[in-house]
C-alpha positions in Angstrom: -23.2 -8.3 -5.3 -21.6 -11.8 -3.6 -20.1 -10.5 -0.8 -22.6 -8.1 0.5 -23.2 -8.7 4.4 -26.0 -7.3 6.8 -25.3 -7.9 10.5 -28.5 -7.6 12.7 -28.1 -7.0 16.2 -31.3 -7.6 18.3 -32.8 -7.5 22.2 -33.5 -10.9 23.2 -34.5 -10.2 27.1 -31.4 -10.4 28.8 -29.0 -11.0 26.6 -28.5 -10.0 22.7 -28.7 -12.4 19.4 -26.8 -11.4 16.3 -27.8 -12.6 13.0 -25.9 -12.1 9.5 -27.4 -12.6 5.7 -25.2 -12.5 3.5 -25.3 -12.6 -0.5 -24.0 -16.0 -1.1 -23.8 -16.0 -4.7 -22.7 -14.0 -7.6 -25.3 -11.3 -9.2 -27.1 -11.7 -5.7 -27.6 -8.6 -3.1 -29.1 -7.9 0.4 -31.7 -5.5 0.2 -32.7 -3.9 3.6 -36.3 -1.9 4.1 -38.3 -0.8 7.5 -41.7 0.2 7.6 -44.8 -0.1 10.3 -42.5 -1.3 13.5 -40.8 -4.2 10.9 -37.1 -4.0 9.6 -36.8 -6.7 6.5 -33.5 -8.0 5.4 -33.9 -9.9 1.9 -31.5 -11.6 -0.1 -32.4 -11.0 -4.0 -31.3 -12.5 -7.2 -30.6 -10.0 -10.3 -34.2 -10.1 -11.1 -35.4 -9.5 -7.9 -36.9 -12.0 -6.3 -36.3 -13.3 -3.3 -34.1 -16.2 -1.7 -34.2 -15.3 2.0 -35.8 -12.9 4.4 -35.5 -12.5 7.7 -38.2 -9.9 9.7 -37.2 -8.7 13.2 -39.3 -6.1 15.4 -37.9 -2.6 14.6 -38.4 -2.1 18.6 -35.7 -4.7 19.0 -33.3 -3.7 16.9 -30.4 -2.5 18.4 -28.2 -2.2 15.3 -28.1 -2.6 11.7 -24.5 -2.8 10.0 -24.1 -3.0 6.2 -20.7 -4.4 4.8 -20.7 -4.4 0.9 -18.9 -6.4 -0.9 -15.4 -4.7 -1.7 -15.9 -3.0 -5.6 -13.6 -3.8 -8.5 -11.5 -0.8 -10.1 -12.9 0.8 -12.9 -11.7 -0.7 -16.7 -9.4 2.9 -16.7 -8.0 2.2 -13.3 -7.4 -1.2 -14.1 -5.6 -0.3 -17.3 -3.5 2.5 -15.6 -2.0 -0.1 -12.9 -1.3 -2.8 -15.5 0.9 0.2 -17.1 2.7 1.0 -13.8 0.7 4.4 -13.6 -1.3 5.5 -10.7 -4.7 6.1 -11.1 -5.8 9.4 -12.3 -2.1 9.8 -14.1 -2.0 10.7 -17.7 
């Protein structure tokens, strides 16, 4: 969903490069996979295909931090707040 982030952080020699993809529009996601030595960050549209990739060396990576996209309230959740109940309260 917009919003979603993927920070890379990778081993460039002597020193460290950090990289970010990020969903950048809505119905989009990041989709992460890793497989023979290879980690692949993709940015897909809702039907799946795919708008950017970035490939590092799994060797190099140092770290791989996800930040989703903060989620709306449920329609119930919603519905109890516009009430002045708290969630959960019947």
């Amino acid at each position: 969903m917009k919003g979603d982030r993927v920070e890379i952080v990778v081993d460039a020699g002597d020193t460290t490069r950090t990289y970010e993809i990020v969903a950048t529009r809505s119905g989009r996601r990041v989709e992460i996979s890793v497989g023979r030595g290879v980690v692949e960050v993709v940015e897909v549209t809702r039907t799946g295909v795919p708008v950017r990739t970035a490939r590092f060396m799994a060797s190099r990576v140092l770290a791989l931090v996800e930040h989703p996209a903060a989620a709306l309230p449920l329609d119930d959740e919603r519905e109890d707040r516009s009430r002045g109940r708290a969630p959960g309260d019947r």
